[in-house]
N, C-alpha and C positions, 0 to 999 in steps of 0.2 A: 758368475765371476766377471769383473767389470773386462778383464783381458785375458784369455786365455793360454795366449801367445806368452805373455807375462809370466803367468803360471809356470808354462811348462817349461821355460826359460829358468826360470830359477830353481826348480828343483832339477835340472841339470846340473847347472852352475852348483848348486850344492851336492851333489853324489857325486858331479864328473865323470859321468856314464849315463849314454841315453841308454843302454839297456836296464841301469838301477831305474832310472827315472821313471822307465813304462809301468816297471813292475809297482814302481811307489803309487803312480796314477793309476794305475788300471787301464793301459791302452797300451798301443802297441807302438814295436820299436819307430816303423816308419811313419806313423802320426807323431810321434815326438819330435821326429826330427823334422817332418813337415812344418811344425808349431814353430820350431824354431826357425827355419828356413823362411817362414813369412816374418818373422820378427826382424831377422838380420837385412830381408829385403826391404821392412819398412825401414831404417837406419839405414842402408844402402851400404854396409858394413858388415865386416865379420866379426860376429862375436866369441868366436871359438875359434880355435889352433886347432887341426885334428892331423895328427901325424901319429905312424907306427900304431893304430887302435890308439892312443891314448889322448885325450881333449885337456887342453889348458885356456883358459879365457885370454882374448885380448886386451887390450886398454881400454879401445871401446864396450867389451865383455863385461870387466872390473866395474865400468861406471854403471850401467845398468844392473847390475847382479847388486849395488850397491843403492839405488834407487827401489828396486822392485820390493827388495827387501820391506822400505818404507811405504812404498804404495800397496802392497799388497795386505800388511796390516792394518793401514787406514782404512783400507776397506772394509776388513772385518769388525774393526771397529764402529766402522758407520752402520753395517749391515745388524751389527748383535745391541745399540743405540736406538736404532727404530724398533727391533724387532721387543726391544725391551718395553719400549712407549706403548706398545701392542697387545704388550702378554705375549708373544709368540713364542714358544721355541722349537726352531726351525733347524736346519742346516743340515751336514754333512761332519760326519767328526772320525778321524783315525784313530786307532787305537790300537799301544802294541803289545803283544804279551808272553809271558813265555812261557817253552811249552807244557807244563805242566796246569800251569794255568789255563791258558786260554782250552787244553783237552778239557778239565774239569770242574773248574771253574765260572767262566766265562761264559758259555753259552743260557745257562739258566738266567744270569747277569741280565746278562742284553737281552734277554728273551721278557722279562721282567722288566725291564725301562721300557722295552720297545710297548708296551701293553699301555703304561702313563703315555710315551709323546713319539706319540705311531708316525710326526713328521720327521721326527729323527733319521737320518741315516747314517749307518754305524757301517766301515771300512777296517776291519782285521787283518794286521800286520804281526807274524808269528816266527818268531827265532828265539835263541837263547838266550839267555838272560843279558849276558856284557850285548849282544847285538842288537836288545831293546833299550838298552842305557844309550848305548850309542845315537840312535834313533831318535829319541829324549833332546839330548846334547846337539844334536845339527836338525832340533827342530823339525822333523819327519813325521811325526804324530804329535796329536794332543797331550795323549800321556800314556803312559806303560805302566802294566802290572809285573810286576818278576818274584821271584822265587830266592831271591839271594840277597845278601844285606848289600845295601847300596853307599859306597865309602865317596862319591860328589857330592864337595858342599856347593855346588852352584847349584845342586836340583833340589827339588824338595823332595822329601820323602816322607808317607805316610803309613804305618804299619797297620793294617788292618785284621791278622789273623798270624795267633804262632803254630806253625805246621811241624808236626813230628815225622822225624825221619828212623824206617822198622828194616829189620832185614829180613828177608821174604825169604821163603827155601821152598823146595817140594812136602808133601803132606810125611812122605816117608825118607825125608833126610835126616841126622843123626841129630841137628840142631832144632829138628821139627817142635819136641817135646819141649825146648828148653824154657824159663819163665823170661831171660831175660842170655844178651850174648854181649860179648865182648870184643873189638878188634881183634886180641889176640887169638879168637874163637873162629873169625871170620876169617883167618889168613891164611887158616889150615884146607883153605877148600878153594874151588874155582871162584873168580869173578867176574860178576857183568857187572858194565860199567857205562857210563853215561859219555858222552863224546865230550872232547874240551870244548872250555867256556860253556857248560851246563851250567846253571846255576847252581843244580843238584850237585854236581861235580865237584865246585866250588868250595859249597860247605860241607860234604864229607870228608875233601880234603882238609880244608880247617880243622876237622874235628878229627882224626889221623893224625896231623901233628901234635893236637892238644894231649894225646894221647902219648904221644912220643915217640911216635913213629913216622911213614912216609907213605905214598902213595906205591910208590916202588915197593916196599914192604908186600904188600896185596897180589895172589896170585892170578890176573886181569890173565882173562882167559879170553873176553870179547868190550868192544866196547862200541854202542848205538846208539841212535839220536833219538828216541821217544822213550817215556814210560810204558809205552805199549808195547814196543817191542823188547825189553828189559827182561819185562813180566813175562810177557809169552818163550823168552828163554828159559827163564826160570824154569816158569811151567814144562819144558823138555828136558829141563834137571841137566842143563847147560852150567849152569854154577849158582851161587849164591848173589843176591844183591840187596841194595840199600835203595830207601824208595821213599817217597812221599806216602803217610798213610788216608793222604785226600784220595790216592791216585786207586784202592786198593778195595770202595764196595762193593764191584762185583764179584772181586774172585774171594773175598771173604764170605760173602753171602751164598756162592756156590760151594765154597770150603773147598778150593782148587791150590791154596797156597796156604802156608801157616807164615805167620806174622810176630817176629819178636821183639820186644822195644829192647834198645842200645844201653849199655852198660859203660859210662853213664850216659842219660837219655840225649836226644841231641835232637835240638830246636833251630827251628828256622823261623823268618817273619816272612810273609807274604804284603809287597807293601804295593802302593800306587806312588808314580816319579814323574814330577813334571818340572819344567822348568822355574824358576822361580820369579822370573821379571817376565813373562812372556805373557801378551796378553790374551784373556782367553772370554772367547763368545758365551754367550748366557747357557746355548748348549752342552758345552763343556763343564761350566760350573755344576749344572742339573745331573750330569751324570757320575762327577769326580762326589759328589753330597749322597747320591744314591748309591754308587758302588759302593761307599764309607759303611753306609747304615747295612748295607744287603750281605758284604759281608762279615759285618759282628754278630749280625740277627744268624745267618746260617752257619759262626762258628761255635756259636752257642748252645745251638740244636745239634751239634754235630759232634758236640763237647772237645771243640777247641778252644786252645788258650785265647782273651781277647786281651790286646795290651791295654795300659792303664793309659787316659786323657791325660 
C-alpha cells in the first residue's frame, strides 16, 4: 500500500469507530489509532472530533477522507494495470458472507481458488446477511455472498444457487414421519429461531406471511445466531426449526434429525453482491468468475435448483 496511514484513515473515516476499523483490518485498536495519529501529525491537524466515545471528522478530516477515497483507488488501479501487463494475479481481497454460507459453503470455495492462485490472499468477514449488504454498500469488502434476496438496486446481484428451506424435528417427533408440513403444523409445537436480521429469518418470515400469517403466530421458544447451534437444539428436542438443507449432510447422513420439505416448498437464492461502479482489481474479477462456475457445478451435484442466464 502506497500509504498506510491513508488506509487506516479512511476506514475510520468510514466505520467511525477505530474499534470497527481494527477489526475490518485485522490489527489492533492502538495501531489504528497510532496510524492515524502519525497521519494528523504529518497535517499538523486534527482530523477527528473525539468526544463522549463518539469520533466525528473535522473539516480538515472531510477533505482527506474525501481525497483518500481517490487516492487510494488509483492506486489499485495502477497496482491491478501492471499486474495485468504481467499475467499476475496477486493481492489481498475481502470477502464477506453470511453465516450460512461462509459455515458451508465457502470454505471448500476458497480452498479451490486458493489451489489456481495460491498468491491470492483471501480475508473473511462473517455476519448476517443485511450486515454483509451493509458492508457491500460503505465499500468494506470486495463482495458478499448472502443467503437472502437482495432488494439494492445500486448493487449487483448475481444468483448462483436456489437453496431449500426443510423443517428439521427429532427422529421421534410426531412430524418426524410426515411426507411433507405445513406452517399451520409447525405452530403446534416449540420454535427455534434464527436471531434478527438472519437472512434465514428474513425469508421464513416472508414465507409466514405468504402464508397468511405472522411471525408472532410461531410458538418461538429460543432464538440463536448459527445453524449450528439451531440444529444442535433441535437435536435435544428443544423445538422444531426451519433450516437451510445445504446446512444439513451430516446429521442426515448420521440420521440424527428427519427432514421435511414445506408445504408449499419455500426457496431461497444464494447470490454474490458487489457494488456496481466500483472498481475491481483483476483478483476480484478471477474470483467473482470462479465462485460463479463452483457454485452451479456443486449445485448440480448436490441437486440444487441453478437459476436460468
Amino acid at each position: 500500500m502506497s500509504d498506510r496511514r491513508l488506509q487506516v484513515f479512511h476506514t475510520v473515516a468510514k466505520v467511525m469507530s477505530f474499534t470497527k476499523a481494527a477489526e475490518t483490518l485485522h490489527m489492533t485498536q492502538p495501531a489504528v489509532t497510532f496510524q492515524v495519529k502519525q497521519l494528523e501529525d504529518f497535517f499538523n491537524t486534527r482530523l477527528f472530533d473525539r468526544t463522549h466515545n463518539k469520533i466525528t471528522l473535522t473539516e480538515a478530516g472531510k477533505v482527506v477522507y474525501d481525497y483518500s477515497a481517490q487516492v487510494l483507488e488509483l492506486y489499485e488501479r495502477m497496482n491491478s494495470d501492471v499486474r495485468e501487463m504481467t499475467g499476475e494475479v496477486t493481492g489481498t481481497l475481502v470477502v464477506g458472507a453470511s453465516t450460512t454460507v461462509a459455515e458451508y459453503m465457502l470454505p471448500a470455495l476458497l480452498g479451490a481458488f486458493k489451489k489456481q492462485y495460491d498468491d491470492v490472499n483471501i480475508r473473511l468477514q462473517v455476519g448476517n446477511t443485511d450486515a454483509i449488504v451493509a458492508m457491500v454498500e460503505n465499500n468494506m469488502i470486495d463482495f458478499g455472498l448472502v443467503e437472502a434476496p437482495v432488494q439494492n438496486k445500486n448493487l449487483d446481484v448475481h444468483v448462483c444457487r436456489i437453496d431449500e428451506m426443510q423443517l428439521i424435528c427429532p427422529k421421534d417427533h410426531p412430524l418426524a414421519k410426515r411426507n411433507k408440513v405445513t406452517i399451520e403444523d409447525i405452530r403446534k409445537y416449540g420454535y427455534v429461531s434464527r436471531e434478527e436480521g438472519s437472512g434465514s429469518r428474513s425469508v421464513i418470515n416472508t414465507y409466514i406471511r405468504e402464508q397468511g400469517m405472522s411471525y408472532s403466530d410461531l410458538n418461538v421458544v429460543m432464538e440463536l445466531g448459527s445453524p449450528e447451534a439451531v440444529k444442535m437444539a433441535v437435536e435435544s428436542d428443544v423445538g422444531v426449526a426451519i433450516v437451510s438443507r445445504t446446512t444439513l449432510a451430516k446429521e442426515l447422513k448420521l440420521d440424527t434429525l428427519s427432514a421435511i420439505p414445506l408445504d408449499p416448498p419455500l426457496l431461497r437464492p444464494f447470490s454474490h453482491i458487489k457494488q456496481k461502479h466500483k472498481f475491481r482489481h483483476k483478483a476480484v474479477g478471477e474470483l467473482l468468475e470462479f465462485a460463479m462456475g463452483y457454485c452451479e457445478e456443486r449445485a448440480k451435484e448436490l441437486g440444487f435448483r441453478v437459476p436460468d442466464k
